[in-house]
PAZAPA-4460 file (N, C-alpha, C; in steps of 0.05 Angstrom, whole numbers, plus 32768, in hexadecimal, padded with zeros to 4 digits):
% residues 106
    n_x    n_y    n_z   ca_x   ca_y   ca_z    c_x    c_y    c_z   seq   type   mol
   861E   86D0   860F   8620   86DA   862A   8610   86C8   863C     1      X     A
   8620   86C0   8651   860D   86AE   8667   85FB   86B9   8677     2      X     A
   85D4   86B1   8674   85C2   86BE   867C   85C2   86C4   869D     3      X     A
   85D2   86AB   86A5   85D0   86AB   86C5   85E6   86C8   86CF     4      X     A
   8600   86CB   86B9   860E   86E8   86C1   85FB   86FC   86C6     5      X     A
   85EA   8702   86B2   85DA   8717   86B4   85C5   8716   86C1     6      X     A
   85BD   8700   86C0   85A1   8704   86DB   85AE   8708   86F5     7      X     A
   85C9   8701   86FD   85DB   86FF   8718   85DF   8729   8711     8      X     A
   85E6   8731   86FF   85F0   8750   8709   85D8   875A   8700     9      X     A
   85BF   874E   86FA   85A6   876A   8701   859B   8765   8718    10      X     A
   859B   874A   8722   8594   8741   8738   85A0   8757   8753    11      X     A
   85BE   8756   8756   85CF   875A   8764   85CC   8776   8764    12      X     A
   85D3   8784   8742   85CD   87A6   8741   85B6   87B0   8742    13      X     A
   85A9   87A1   8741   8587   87AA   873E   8584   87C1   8725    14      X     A
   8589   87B3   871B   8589   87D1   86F1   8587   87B5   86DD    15      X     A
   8578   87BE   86C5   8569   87B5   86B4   8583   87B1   86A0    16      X     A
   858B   879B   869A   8594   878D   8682   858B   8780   866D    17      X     A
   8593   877E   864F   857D   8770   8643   8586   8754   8640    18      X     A
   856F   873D   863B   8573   872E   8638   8591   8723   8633    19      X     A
   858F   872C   8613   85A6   8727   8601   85BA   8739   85FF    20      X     A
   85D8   8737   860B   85EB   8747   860B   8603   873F   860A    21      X     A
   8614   8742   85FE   862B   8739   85FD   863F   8745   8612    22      X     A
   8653   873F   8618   8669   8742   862B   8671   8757   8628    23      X     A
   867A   8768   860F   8685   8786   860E   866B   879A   860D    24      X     A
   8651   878F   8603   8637   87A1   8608   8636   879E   862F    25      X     A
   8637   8796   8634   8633   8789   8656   864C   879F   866A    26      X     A
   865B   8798   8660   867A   87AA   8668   8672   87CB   865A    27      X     A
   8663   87CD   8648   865C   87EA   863D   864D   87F2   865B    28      X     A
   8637   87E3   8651   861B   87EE   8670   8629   87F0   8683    29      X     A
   8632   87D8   8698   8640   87DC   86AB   8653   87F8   86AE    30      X     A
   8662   87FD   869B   866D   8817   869A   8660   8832   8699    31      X     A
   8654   8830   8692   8642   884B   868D   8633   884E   86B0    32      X     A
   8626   883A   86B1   8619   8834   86D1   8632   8844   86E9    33      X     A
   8640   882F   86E5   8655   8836   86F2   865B   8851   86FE    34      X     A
   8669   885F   86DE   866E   887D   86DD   865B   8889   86E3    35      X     A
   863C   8885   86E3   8626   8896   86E6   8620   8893   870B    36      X     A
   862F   8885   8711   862A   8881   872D   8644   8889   8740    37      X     A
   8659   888C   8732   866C   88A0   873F   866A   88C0   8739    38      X     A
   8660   88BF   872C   8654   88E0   8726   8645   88E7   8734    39      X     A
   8628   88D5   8732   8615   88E0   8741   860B   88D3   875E    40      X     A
   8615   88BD   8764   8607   88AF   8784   861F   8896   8781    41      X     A
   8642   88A4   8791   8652   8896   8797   864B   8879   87AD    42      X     A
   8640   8884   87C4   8632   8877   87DC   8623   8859   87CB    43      X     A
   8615   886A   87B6   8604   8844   87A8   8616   8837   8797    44      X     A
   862B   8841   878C   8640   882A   8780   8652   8822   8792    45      X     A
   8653   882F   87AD   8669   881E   87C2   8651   8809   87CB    46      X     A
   8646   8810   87CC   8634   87FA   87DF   862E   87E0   87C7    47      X     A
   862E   87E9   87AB   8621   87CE   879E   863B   87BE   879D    48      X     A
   8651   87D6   8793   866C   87C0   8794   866F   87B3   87AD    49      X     A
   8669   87BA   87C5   866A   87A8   87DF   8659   878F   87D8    50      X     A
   8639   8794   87D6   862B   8780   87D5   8639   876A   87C8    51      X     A
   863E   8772   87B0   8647   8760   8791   8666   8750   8795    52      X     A
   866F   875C   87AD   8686   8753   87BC   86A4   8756   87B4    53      X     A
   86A7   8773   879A   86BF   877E   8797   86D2   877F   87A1    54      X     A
   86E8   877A   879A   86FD   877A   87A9   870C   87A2   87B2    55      X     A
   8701   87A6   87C6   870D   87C3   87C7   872A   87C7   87C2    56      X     A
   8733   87B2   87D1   8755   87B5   87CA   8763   87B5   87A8    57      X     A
   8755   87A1   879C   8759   879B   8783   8748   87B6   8776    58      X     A
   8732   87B9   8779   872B   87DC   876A   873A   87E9   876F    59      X     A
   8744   87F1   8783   8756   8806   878E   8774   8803   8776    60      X     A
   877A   87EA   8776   8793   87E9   8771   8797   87EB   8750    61      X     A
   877C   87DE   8742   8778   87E0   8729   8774   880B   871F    62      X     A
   876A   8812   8731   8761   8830   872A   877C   8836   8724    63      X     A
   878B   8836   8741   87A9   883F   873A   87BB   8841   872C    64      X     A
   87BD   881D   8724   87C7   8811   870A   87C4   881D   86EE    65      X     A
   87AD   8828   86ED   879C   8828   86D8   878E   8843   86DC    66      X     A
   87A0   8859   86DB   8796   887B   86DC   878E   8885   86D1    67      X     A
   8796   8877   86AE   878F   8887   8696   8770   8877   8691    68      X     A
   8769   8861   869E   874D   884C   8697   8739   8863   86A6    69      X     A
   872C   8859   8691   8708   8862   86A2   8705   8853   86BE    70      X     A
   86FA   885F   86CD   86F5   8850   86EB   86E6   8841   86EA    71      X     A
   86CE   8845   86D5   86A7   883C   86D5   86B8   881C   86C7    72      X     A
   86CC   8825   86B3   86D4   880B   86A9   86E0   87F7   86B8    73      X     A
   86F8   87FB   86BF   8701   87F0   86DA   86E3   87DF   86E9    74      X     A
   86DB   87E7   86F3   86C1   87E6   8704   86B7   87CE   86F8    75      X     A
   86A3   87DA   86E5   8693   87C5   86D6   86A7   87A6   86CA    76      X     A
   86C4   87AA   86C7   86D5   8792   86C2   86D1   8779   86DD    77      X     A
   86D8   8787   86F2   86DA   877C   870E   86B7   876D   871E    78      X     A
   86A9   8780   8712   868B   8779   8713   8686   875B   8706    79      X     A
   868D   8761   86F1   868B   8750   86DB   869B   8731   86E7    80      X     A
   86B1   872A   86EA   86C6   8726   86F5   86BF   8716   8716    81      X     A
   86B3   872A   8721   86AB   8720   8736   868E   870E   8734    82      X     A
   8682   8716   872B   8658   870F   8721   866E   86E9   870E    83      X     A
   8684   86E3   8703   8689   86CB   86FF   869D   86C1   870D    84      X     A
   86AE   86C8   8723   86AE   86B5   8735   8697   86B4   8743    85      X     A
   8687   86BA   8749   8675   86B3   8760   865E   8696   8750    86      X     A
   865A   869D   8737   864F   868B   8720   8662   8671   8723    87      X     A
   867B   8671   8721   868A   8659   872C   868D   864D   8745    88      X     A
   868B   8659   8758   8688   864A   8774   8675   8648   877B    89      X     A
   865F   864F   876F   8646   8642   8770   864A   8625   8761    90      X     A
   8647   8626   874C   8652   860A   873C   8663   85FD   8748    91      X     A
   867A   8601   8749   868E   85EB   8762   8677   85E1   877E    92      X     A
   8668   85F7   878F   8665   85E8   87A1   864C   85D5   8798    93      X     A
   863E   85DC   8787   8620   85CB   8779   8630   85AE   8776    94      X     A
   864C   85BA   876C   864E   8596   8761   8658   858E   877C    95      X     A
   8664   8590   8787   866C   8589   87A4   8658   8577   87B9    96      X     A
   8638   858F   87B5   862D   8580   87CC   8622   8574   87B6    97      X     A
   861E   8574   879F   8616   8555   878F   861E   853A   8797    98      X     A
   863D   8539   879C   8653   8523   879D   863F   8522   87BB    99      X     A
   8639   852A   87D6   8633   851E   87E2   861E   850F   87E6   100      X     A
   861D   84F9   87F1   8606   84E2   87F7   85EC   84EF   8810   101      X     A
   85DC   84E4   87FD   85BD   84F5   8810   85C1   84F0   8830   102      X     A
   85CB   84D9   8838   85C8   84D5   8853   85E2   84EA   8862   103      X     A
   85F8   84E9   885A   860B   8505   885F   8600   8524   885F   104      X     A
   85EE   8529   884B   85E1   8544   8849   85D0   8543   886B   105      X     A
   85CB   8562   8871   85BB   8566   888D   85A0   855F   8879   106      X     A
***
């Protein structure tokens, strides 16, 4: 599991992950979190999925799609999902302003 994923969604969710976790232990937590936060304080999982930059349209459309799925699951997929594109366009643009020459940089 890539350390920078997980330091990016405790960072982002602010909740304790361990070091060492694999992708379906990671997709467990996230799910459980999840479901424990549409149960009990809907208001703090809209707002982290905003932060974390969810796609509402695409949750929306996956819930629908997907009636008989757990929601917390759903959720934590798209979390997940989203926490590595953002890990990639960070990398695209690193190498980007690499390619440029110091005197071009401000």
């Amino acid at each position: 599991m890539d350390k920078q994923l997980i330091e990016n969604i405790r960072k982002d969710m602010a909740i304790v992950l361990p070091d060492k976790i694999s992708l379906v232990e990671l997709e467990e937590l996230l799910t459980i979190y999840a479901n424990q936060l549409i149960q009990k304080d809907f208001q703090k999982l809209v707002t982290l999925l905003y932060r974390i930059d969810v796609s509402e349209a695409k949750l929306k459309y996956l819930l629908q799609l997907q009636r008989d799925e757990n929601a917390g699951n759903i959720i934590a997929k798209l979390i997940i999902e989203r926490q590595v594109e953002k890990m990639k366009s960070r990398q695209q643009f690193s190498k980007q302003n690499d390619d440029i020459s110091e005197d071009e940089k401000w």
